[in-house]
N, C-alpha and C positions, 0 to 999 in steps of 0.2 A: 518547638525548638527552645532550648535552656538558653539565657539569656545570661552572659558573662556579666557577675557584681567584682565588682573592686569598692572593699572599704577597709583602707589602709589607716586601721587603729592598731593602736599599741594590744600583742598579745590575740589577736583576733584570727578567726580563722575565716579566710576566704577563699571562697570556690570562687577560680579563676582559669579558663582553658580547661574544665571540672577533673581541676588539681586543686588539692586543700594545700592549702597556703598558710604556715602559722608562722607569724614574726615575735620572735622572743622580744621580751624587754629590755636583754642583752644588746641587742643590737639595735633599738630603735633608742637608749638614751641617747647616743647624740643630739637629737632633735627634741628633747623634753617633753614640753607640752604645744611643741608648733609642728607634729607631723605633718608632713605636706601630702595629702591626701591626695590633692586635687592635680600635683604635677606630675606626681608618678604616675597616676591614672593614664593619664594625656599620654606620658612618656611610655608607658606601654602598650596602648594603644599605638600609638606612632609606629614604634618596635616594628609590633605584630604585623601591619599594613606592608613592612620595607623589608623584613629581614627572613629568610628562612631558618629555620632551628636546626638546619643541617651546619651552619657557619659557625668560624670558634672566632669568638668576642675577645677581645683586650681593651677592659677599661681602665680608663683613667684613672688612679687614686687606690689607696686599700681597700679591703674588703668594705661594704657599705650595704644601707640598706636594702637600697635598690638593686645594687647590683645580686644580691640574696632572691630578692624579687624575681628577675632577670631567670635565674637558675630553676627558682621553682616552678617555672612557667613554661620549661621548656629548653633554654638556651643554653649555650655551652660559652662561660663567662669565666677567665681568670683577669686578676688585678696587679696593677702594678703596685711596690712593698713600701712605698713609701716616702723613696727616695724625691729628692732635691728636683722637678723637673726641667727648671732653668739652665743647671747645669748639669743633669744626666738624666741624658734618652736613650741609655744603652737599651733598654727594656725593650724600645720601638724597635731595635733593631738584630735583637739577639730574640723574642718571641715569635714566637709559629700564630699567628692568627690571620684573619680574613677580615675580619671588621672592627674598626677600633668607634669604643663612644667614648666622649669625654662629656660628664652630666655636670655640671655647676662646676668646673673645673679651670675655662681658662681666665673667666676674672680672678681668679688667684696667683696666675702666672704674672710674672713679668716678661717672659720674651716666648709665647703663644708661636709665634712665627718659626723658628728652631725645632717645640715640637712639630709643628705638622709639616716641615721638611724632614724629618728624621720617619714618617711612618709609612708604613712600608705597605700597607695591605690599600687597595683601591677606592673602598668605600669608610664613609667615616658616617657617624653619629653627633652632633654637639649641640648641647643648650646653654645655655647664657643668661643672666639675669642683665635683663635691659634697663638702661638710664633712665631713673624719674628727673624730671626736670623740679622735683617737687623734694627731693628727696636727697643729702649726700651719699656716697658712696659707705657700704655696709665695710666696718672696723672695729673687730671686739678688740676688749681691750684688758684681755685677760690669756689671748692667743692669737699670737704672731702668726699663723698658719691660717686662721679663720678672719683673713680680712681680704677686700676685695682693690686691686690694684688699677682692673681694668673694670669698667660698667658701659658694654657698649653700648652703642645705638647700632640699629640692624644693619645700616650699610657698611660698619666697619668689618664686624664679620664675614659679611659677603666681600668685602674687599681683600682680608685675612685668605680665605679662601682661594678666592680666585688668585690673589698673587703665589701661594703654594700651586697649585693647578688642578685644584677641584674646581666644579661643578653641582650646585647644589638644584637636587631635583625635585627636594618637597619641603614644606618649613610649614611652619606654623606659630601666632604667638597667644599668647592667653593673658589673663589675669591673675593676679594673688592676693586677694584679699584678706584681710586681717580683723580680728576680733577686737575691735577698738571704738571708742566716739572719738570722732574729731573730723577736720577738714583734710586734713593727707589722708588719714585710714579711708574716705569716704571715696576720693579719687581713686585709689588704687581698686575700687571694686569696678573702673571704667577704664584704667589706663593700665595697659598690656605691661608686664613687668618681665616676663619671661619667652623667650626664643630660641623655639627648638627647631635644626635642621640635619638633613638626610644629600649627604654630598657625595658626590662618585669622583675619581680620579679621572681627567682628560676632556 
């Protein structure tokens, strides 16, 4: 039996679900030279385990890499265009889908709660980058759009959650480790930085 490889480099071609998979350069510059090899990995794996590929996906945010990912693997994945999500979730509520993800999405929101009273389909997707206690909150500072408002800790999410009226039936968190010498870089290869969960409505 052929053993599913994920090696999510710029330009690369991976058999995956034995689909060749090739991500242009076009689409992986946002992330430079820190593709996150290791989260998408996870995150599609996750996927695979919860989701049937008969279900139509609306995720959070424009077109992205993963979400590209997502498509060539099987899944039927449109995105929201960009818009403001604090102040407009028409999207949530004028799109035809069945399962919504939101992938590194709601530490950028300021009122998370809003979205996920506005979505309409029963099961959701979300991951999160969690709180270092070691570490401030991520803020470029060169785009207003690429900084982080919210960094929970896991029980806020579950609390987020539960107050809309999901139920979450499978989570999991990991590490992210970084190409660095020092005493933070060294920590984050032991303290979990990312939280991904699999929530149903009711």
């Amino acid at each position: 039996m052929l053993q599913k490889t994920y090696h999510f480099n710029q330009g690369d071609i991976i058999p995956a679900s034995n689909i060749l998979v090739h991500l242009s350069l076009e689409k992986l510059s946002m992330y430079e030279k820190t593709f996150p090899n290791k989260r998408f990995k996870i995150t599609l794996e996750f996927l695979e385990k919860h989701l049937s590929k008969s279900e139509t996906v609306l995720d959070l945010g424009v077109e992205n890499p993963f979400s590209k990912i997502m498509i060539q693997n099987g899944f039927s994945v449109k995105n929201t265009t960009g818009e403001d999500l604090d102040n407009d979730q028409s999207a949530l509520q004028k799109e035809n889908y069945s399962v919504l993800t939101a992938f590194e999405i709601f530490e950028h929101l300021l009122n998370p709660y809003t979205v996920l009273q506005n979505v309409k389909s029963d099961k959701i997707f979300i991951s999160i980058p969690l709180r270092l206690w070691f570490s401030s909150a991520y803020r470029s500072k060169t785009d207003q759009w690429d900084r982080h408002y919210h960094e929970f800790e896991d029980w806020q999410l579950d609390w987020l959650l539960e107050k809309t009226g999901f139920k979450i039936v499978d989570r999991v968190k990991f590490t992210h480790p970084v190409k660095k010498i020092g005493f933070r870089p060294l920590l984050r290869y032991f303290t979990n930085r990312y939280y991904l969960v699999y929530a149903v409505r009711g």
